[in-house]
VEXFIKOL-874551 format. One record per atom (N, C-alpha, C): residue number from 1; x, y, z; atom name; residue in one letter. Coordinates in Angstrom, 3 decimals. Layout:
BEGIN
<NUM, <X, Y, Z>, 'CA', 'A'>
...
***
This chain:
BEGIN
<1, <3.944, 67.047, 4.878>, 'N', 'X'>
<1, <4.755, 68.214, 4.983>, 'CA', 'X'>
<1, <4.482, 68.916, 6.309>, 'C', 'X'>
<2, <5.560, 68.989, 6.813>, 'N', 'X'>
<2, <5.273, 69.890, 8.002>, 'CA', 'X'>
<2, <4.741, 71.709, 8.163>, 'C', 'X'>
<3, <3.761, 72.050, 8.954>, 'N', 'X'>
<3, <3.112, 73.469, 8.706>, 'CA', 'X'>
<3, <4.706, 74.303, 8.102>, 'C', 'X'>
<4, <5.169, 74.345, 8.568>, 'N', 'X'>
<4, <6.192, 76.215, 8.108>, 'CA', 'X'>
<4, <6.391, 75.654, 6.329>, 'C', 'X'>
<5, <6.578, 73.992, 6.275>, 'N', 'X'>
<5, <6.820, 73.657, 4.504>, 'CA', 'X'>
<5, <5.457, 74.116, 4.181>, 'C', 'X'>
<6, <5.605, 74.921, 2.471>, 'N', 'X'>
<6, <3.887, 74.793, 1.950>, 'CA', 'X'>
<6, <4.803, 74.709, 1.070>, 'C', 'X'>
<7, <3.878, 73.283, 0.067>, 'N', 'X'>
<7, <4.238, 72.972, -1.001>, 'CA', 'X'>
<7, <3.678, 74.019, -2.089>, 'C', 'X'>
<8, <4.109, 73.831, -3.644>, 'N', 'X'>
<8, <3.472, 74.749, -4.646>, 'CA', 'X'>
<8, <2.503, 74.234, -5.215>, 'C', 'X'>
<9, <1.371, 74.891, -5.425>, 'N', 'X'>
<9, <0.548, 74.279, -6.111>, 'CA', 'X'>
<9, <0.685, 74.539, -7.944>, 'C', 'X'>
<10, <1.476, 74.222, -7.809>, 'N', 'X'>
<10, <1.883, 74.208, -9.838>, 'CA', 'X'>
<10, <1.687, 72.889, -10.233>, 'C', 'X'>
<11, <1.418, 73.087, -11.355>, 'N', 'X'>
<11, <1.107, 71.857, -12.448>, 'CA', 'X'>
<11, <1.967, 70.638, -12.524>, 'C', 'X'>
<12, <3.433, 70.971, -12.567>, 'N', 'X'>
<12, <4.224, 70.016, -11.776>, 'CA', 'X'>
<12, <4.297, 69.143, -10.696>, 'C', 'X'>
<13, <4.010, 70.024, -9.648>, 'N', 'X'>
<13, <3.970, 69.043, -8.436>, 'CA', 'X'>
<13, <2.785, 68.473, -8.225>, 'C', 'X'>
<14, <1.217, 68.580, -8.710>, 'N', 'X'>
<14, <0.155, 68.006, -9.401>, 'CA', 'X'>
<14, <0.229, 67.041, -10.272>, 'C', 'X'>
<15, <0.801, 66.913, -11.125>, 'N', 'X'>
<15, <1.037, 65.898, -11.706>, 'CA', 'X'>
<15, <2.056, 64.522, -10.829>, 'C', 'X'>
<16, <3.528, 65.175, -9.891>, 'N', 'X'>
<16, <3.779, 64.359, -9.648>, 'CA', 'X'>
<16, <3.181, 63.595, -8.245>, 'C', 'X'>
<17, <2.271, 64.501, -8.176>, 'N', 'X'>
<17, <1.394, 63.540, -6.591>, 'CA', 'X'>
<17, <0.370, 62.676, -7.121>, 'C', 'X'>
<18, <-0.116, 62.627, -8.544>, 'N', 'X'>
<18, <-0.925, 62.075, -9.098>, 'CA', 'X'>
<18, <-0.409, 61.130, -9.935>, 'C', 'X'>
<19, <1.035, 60.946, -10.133>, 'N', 'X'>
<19, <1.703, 59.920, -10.635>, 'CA', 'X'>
<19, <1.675, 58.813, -9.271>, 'C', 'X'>
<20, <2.215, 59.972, -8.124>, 'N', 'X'>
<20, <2.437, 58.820, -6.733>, 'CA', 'X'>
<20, <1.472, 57.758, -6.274>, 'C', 'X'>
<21, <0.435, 58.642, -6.580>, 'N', 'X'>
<21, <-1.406, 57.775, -6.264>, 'CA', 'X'>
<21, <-0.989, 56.993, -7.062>, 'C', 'X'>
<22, <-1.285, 57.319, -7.910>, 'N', 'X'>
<22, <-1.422, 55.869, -9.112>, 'CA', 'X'>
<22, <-0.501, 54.727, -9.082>, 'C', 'X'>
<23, <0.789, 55.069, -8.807>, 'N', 'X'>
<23, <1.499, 54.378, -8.637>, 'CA', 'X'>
<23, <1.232, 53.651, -7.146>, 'C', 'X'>
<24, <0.831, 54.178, -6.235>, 'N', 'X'>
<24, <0.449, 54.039, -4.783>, 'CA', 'X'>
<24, <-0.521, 52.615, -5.536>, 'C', 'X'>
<25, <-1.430, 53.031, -5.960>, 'N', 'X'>
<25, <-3.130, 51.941, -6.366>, 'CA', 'X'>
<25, <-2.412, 50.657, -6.860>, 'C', 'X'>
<26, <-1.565, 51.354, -8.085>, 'N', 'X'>
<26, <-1.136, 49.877, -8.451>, 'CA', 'X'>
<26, <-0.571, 49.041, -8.204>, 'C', 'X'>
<27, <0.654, 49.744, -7.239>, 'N', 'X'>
<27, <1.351, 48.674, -6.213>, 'CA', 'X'>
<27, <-0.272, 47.751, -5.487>, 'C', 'X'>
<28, <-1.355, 48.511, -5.053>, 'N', 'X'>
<28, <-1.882, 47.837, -4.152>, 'CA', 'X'>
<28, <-2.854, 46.936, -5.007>, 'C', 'X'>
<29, <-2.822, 47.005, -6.339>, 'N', 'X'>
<29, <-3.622, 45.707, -7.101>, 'CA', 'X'>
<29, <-2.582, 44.818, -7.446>, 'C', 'X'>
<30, <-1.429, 45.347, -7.873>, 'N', 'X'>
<30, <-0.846, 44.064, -8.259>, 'CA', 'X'>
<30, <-0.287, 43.131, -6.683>, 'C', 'X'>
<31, <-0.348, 43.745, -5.192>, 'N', 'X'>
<31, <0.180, 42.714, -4.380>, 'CA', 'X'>
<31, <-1.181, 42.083, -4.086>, 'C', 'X'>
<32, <-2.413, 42.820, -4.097>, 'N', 'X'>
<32, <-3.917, 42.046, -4.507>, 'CA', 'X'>
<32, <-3.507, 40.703, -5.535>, 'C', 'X'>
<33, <-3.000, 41.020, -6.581>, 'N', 'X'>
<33, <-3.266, 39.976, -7.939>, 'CA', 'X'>
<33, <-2.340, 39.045, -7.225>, 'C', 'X'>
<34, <-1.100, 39.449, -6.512>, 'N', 'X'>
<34, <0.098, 38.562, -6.457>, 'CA', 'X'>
<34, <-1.014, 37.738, -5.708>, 'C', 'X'>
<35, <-1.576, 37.883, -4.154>, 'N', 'X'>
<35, <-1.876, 37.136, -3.623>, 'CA', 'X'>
<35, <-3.197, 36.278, -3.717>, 'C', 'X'>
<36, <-3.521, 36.744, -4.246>, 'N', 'X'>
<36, <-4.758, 35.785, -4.974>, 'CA', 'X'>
<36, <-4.127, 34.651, -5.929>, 'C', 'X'>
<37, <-3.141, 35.052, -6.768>, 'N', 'X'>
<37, <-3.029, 33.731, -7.380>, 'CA', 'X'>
<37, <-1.878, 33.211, -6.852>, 'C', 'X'>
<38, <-0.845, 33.747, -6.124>, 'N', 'X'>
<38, <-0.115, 32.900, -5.055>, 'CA', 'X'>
<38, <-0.951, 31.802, -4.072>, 'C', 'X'>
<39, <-1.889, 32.945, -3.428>, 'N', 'X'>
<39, <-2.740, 31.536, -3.006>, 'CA', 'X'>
<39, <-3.447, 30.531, -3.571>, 'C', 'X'>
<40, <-3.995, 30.648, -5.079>, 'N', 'X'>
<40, <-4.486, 30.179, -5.503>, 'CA', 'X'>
<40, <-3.320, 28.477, -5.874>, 'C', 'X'>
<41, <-2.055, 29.345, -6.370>, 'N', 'X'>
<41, <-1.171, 28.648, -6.892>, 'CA', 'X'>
<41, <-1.227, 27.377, -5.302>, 'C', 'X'>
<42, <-0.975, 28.044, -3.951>, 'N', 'X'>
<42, <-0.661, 27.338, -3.118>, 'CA', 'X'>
<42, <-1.974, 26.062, -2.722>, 'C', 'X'>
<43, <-2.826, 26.553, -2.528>, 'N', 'X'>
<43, <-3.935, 25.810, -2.900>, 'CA', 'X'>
<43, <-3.611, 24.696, -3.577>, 'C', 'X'>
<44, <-3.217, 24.902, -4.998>, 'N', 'X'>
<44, <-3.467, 23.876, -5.941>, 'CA', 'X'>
<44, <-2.061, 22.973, -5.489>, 'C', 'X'>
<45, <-1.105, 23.229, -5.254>, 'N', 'X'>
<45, <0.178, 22.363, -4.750>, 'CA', 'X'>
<45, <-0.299, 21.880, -3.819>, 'C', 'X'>
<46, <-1.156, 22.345, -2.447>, 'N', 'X'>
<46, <-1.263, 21.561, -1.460>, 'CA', 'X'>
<46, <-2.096, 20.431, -1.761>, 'C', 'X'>
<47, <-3.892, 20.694, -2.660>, 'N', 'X'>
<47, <-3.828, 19.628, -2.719>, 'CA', 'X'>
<47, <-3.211, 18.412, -3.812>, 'C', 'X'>
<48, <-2.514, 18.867, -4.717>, 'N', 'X'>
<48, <-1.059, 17.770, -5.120>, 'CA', 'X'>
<48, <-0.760, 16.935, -4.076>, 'C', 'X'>
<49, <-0.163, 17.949, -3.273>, 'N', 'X'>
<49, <0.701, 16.995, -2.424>, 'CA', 'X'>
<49, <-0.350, 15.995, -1.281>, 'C', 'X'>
<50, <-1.349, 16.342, -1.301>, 'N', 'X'>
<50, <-2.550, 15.526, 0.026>, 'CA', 'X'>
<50, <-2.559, 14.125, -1.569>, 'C', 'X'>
<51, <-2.802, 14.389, -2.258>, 'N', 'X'>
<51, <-3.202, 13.569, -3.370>, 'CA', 'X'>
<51, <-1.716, 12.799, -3.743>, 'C', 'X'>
<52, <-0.715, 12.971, -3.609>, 'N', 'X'>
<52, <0.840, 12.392, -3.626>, 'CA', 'X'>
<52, <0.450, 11.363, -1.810>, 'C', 'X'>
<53, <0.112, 12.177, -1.188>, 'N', 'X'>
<53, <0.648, 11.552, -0.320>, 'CA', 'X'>
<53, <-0.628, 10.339, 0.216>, 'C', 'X'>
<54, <-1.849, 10.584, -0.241>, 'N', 'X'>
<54, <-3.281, 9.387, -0.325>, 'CA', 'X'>
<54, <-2.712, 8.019, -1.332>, 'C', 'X'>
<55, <-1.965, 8.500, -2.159>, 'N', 'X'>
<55, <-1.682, 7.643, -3.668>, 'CA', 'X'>
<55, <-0.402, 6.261, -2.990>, 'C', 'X'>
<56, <0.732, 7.406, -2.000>, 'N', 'X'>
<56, <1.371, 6.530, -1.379>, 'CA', 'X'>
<56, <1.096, 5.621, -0.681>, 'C', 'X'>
<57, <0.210, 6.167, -0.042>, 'N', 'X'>
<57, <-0.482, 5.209, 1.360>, 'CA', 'X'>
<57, <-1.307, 3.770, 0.376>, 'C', 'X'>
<58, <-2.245, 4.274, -0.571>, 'N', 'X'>
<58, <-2.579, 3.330, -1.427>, 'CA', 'X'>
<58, <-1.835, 2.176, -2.310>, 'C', 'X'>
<59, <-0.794, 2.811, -2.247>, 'N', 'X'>
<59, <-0.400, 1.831, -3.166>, 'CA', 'X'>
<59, <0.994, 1.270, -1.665>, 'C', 'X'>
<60, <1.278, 1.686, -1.046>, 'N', 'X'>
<60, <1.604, 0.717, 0.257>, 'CA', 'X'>
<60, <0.733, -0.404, 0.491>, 'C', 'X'>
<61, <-0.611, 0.070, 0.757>, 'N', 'X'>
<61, <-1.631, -1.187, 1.187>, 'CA', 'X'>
<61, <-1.901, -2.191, -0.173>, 'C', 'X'>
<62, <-1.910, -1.585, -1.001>, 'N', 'X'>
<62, <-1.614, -2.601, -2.421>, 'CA', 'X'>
<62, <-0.512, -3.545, -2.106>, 'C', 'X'>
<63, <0.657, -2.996, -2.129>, 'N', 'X'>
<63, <1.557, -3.673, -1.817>, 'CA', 'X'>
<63, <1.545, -4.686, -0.626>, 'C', 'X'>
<64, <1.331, -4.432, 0.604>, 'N', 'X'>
<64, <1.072, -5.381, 1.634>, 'CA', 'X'>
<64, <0.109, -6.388, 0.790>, 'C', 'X'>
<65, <-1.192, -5.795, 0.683>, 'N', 'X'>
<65, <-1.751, -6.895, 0.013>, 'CA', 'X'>
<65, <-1.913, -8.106, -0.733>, 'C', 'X'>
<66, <-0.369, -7.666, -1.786>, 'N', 'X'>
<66, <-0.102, -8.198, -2.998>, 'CA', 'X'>
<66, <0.593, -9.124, -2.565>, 'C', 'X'>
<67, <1.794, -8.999, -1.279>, 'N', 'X'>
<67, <2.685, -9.975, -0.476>, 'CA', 'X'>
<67, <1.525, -10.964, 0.252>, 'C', 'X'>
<68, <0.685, -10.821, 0.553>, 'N', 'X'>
<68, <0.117, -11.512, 1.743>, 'CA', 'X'>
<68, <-0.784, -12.469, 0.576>, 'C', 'X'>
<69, <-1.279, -12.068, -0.730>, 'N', 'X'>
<69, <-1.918, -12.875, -1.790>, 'CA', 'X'>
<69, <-0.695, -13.808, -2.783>, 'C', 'X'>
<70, <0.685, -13.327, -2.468>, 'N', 'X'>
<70, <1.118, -14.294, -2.901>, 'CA', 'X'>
<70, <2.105, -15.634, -1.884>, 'C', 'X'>
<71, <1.936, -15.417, -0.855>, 'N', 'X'>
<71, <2.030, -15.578, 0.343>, 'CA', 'X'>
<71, <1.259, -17.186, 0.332>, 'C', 'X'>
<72, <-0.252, -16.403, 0.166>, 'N', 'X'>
<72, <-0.944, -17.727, 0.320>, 'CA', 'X'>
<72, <-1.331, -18.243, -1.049>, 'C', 'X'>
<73, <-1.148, -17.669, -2.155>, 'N', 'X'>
<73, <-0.345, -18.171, -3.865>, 'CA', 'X'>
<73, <0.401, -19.687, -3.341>, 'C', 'X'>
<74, <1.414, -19.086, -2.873>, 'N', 'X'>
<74, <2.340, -20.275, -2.375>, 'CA', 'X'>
<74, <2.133, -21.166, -1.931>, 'C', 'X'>
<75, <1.362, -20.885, -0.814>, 'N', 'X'>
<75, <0.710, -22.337, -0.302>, 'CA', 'X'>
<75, <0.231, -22.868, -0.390>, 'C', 'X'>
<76, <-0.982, -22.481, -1.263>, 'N', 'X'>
<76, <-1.661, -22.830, -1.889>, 'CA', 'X'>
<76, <-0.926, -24.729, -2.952>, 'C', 'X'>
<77, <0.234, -23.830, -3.880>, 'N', 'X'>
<77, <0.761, -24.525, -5.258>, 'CA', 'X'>
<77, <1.528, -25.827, -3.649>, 'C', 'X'>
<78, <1.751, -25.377, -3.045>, 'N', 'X'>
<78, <2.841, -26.414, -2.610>, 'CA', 'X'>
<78, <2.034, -27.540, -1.564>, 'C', 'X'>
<79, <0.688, -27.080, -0.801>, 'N', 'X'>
<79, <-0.249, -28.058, -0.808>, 'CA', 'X'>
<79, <-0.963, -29.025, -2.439>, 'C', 'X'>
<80, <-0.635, -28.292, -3.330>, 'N', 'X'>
<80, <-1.166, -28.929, -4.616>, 'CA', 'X'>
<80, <-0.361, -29.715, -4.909>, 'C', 'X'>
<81, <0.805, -29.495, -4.781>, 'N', 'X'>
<81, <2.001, -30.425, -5.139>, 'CA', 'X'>
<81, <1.971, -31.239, -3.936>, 'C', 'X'>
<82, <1.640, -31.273, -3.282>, 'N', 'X'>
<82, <1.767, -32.449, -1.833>, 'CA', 'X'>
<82, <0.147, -33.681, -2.432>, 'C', 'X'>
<83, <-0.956, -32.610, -2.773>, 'N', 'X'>
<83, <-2.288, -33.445, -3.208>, 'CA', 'X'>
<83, <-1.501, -34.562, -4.227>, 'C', 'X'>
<84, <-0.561, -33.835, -5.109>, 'N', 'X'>
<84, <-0.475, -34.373, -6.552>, 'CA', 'X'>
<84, <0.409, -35.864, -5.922>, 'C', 'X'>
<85, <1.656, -35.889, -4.984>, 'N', 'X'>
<85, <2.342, -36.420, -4.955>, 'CA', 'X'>
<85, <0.903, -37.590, -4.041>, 'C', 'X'>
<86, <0.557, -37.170, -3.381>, 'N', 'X'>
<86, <-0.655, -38.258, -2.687>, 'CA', 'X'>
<86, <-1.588, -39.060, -3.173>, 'C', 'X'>
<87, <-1.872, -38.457, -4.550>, 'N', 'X'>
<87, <-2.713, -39.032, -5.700>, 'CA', 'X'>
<87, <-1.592, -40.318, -6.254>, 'C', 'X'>
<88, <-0.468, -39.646, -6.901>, 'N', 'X'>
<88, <0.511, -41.042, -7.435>, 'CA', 'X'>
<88, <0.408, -42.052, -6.403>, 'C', 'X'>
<89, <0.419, -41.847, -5.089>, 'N', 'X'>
<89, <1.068, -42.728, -4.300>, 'CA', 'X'>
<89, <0.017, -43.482, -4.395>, 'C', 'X'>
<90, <-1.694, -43.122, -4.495>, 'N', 'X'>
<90, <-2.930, -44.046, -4.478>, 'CA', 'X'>
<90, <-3.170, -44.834, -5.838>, 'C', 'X'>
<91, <-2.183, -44.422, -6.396>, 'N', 'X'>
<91, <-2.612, -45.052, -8.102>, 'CA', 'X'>
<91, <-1.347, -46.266, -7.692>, 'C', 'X'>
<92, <-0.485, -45.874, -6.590>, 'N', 'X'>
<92, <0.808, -47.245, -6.605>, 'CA', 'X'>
<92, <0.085, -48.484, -5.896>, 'C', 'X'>
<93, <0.163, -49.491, -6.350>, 'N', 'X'>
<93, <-0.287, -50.747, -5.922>, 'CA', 'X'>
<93, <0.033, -50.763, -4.605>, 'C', 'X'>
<94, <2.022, -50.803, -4.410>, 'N', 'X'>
<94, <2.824, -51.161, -3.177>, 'CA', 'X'>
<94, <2.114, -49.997, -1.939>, 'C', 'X'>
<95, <2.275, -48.902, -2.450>, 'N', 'X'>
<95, <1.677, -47.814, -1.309>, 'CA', 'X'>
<95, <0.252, -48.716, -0.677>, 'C', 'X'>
<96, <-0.718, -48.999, -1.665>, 'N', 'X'>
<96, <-1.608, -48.943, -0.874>, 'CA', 'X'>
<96, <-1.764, -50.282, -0.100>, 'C', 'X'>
<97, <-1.109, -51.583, -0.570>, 'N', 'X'>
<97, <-0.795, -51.952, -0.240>, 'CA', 'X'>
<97, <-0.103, -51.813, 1.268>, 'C', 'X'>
<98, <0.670, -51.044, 1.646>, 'N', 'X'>
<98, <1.570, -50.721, 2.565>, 'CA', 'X'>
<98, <0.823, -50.078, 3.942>, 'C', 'X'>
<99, <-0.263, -49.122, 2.963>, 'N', 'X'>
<99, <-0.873, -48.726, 4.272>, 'CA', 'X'>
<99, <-2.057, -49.318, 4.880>, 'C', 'X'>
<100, <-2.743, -50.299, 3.661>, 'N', 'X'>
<100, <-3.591, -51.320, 4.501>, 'CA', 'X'>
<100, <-2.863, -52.217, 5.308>, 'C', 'X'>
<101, <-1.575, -52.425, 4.800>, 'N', 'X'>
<101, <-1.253, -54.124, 6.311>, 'CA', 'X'>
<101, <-1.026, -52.385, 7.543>, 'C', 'X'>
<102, <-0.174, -51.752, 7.520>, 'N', 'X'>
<102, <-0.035, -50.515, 8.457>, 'CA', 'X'>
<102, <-1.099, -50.006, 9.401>, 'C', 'X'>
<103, <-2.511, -49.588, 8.587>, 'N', 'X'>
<103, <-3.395, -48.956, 9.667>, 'CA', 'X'>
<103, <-4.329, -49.878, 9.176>, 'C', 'X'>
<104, <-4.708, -50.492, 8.788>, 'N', 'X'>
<104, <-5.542, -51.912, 9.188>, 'CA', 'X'>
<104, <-5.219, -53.177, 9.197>, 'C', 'X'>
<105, <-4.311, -53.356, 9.467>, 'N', 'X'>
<105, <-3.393, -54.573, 9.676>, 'CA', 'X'>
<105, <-4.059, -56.077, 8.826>, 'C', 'X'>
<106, <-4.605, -55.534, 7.739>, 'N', 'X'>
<106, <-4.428, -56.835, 6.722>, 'CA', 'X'>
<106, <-3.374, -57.234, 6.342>, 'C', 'X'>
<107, <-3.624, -58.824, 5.534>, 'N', 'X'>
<107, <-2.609, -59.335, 5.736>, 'CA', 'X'>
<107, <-2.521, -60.470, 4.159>, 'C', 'X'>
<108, <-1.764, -60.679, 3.902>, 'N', 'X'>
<108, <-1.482, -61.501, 2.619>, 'CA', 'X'>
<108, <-2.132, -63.017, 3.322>, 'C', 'X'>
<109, <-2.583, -64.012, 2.417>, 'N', 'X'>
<109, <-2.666, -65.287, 3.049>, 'CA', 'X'>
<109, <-1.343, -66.261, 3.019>, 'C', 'X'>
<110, <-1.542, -66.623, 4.632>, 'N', 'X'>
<110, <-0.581, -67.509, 5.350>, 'CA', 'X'>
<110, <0.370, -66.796, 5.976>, 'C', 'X'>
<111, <-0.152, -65.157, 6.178>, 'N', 'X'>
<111, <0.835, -64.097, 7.644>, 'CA', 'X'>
<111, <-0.204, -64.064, 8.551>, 'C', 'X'>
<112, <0.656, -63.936, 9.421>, 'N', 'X'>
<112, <-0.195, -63.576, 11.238>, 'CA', 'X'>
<112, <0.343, -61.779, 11.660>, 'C', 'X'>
<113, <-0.152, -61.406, 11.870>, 'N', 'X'>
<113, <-0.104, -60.051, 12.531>, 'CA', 'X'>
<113, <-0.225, -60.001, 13.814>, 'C', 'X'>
<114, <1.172, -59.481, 14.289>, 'N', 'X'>
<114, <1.253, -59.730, 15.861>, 'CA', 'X'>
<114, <0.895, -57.770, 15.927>, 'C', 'X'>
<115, <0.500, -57.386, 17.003>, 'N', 'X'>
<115, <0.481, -56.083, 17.229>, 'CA', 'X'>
<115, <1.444, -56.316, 18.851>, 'C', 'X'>
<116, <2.252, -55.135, 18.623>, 'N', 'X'>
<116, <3.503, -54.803, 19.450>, 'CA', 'X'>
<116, <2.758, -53.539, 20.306>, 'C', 'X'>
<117, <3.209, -53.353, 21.988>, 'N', 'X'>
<117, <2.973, -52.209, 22.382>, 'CA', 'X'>
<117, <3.552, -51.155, 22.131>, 'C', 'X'>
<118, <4.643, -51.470, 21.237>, 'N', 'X'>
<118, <5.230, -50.375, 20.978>, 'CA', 'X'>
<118, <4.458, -49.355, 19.696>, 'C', 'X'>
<119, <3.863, -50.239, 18.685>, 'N', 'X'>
<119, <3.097, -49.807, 17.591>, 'CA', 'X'>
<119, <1.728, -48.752, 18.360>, 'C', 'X'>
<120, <1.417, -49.139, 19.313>, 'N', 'X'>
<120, <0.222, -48.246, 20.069>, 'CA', 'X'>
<120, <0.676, -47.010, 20.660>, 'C', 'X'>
<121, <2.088, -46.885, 21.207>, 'N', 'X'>
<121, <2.344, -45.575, 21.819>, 'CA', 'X'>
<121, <2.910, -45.159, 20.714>, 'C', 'X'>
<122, <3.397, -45.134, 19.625>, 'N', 'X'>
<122, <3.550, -44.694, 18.411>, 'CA', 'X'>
<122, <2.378, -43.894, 17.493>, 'C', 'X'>
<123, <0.870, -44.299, 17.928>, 'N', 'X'>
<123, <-0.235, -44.337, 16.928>, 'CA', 'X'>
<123, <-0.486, -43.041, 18.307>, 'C', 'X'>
<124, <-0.336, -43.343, 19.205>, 'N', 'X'>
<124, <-0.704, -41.925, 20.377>, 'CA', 'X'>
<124, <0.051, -41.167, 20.127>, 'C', 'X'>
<125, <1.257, -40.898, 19.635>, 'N', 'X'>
<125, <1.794, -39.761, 19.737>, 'CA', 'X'>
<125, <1.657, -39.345, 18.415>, 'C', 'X'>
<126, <1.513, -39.899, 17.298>, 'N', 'X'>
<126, <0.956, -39.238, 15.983>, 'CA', 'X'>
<126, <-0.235, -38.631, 16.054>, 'C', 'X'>
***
């Protein structure tokens, strides 16, 4: 109030400056309460979201992982299937047959085995 205003000192206007305080305090606990558990609240979302976003990254590298283990899954079965087909061929008479006259040039009785130069630059470039 400016000096020439003088307020009254009656019971009325006592009471309503003592409503204003109070009302003054409690505005200033409840934006206290707001921000304490606003922050609190924010807090707890942020770390959510650090924990959303660790979980992604994890289960990305899972994923890479999981491609690159079935990756070599694969190659695994399809070298097995190449072993398997290599095994029949050693249980076939004719195969083995085939590759002894081939890379050791035996021979049935009453054949001659000529070796060709061509069979040698063949065995170099394999």
């Amino acid at each position: 109030m400016s000096k020439k205003v003088q307020g009254i000192g009656n019971q009325y206007t006592s009471e309503e400056n003592a409503k204003r305080q109070r009302h003054a305090r409690l505005k200033k606990v409840v934006k206290k309460r707001m921000l304490v558990f606003g922050g609190g609240l924010f807090a707890i979302i942020l770390v959510l979201l650090i924990m959303v976003g660790v979980q992604m990254h994890n289960n990305q590298q899972a994923s890479q992982e999981r491609q690159a283990k079935e990756e070599e899954y694969q190659k695994i079965q399809d070298e097995e299937i190449e072993l398997k087909e290599r095994l029949n061929n050693l249980n076939d008479e004719e195969y083995i047959e085939k590759i002894a006259r081939d890379e050791y040039y035996l021979s049935n009785d009453g054949e001659v085995i000529f070796k060709l130069p061509e069979d040698q630059k063949n065995k170099k470039q394999e």
